[in-house]
C-alpha positions as CSV (number, residue, x, y, z in Angstrom):
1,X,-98.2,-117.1,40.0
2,X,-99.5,-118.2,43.3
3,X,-96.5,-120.1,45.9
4,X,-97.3,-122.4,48.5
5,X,-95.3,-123.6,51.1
6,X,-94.8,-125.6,54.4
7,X,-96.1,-123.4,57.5
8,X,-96.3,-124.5,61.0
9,X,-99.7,-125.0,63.4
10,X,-100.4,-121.5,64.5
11,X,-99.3,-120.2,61.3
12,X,-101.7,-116.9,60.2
13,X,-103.4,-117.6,57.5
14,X,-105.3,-115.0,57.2
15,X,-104.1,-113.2,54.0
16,X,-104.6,-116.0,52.0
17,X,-108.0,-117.6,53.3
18,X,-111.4,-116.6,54.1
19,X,-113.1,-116.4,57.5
20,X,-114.9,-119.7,57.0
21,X,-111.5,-121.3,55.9
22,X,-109.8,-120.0,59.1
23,X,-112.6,-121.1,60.9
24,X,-111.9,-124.9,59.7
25,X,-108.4,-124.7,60.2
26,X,-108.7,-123.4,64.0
27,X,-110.7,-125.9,64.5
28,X,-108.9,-128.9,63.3
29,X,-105.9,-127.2,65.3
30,X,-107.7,-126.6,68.9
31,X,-108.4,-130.8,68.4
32,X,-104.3,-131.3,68.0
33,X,-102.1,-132.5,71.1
34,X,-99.4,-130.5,72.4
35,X,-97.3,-133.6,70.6
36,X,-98.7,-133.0,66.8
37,X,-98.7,-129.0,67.3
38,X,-95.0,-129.5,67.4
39,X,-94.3,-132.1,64.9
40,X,-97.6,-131.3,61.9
41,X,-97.3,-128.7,59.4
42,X,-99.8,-127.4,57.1
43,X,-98.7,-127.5,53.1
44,X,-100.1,-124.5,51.5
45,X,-101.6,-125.0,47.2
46,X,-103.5,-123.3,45.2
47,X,-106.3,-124.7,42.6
48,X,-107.7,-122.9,40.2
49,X,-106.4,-119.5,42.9
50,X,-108.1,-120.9,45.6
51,X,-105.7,-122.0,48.8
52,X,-105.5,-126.0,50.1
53,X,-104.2,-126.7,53.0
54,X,-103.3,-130.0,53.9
55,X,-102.0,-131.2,57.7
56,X,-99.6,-133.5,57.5
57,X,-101.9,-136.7,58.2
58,X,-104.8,-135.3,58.6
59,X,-107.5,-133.5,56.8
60,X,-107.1,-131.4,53.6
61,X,-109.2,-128.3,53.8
62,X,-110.6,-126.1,50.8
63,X,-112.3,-122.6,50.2
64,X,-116.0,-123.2,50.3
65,X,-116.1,-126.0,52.9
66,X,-115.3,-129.4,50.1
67,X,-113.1,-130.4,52.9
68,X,-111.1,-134.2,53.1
69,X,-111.9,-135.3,56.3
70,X,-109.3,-137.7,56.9
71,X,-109.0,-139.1,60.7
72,X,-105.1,-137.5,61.9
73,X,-102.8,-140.3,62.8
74,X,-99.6,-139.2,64.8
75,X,-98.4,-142.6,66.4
């Protein structure tokens, strides 16, 4: 059994995703404020035993790029 979790922005991700998927999540991060770097957080699933990671309003990202590409809204 695979368990997810809450992480923080920053968090490593790197033994649970590919280097495309890093890729995708540094890059939605490096777009954040200094105001939604401290108050997002990432929720780690799995489907089918690949990771999701969803920001807390903002995009869910997938293994093999099927990403949602929801706008982030932080006000």
């Amino acid at each position: 059994m695979m368990l997810g979790g809450r992480f923080d922005v920053g968090h490593d991700f790197s033994r649970v995703a590919s280097p495309d998927l890093l890729e995708r999540i540094h890059r939605v991060e490096a777009q954040l404020t200094d105001e939604q770097r401290r108050s997002a957080r990432w929720t780690l699933t799995w489907l089918e035993g690949s990771p999701v990671l969803a920001l807390d309003d903002g995009p869910t990202l997938r293994e093999g790029g099927d990403d949602q590409t929801a706008q982030a809204d932080f006000s």
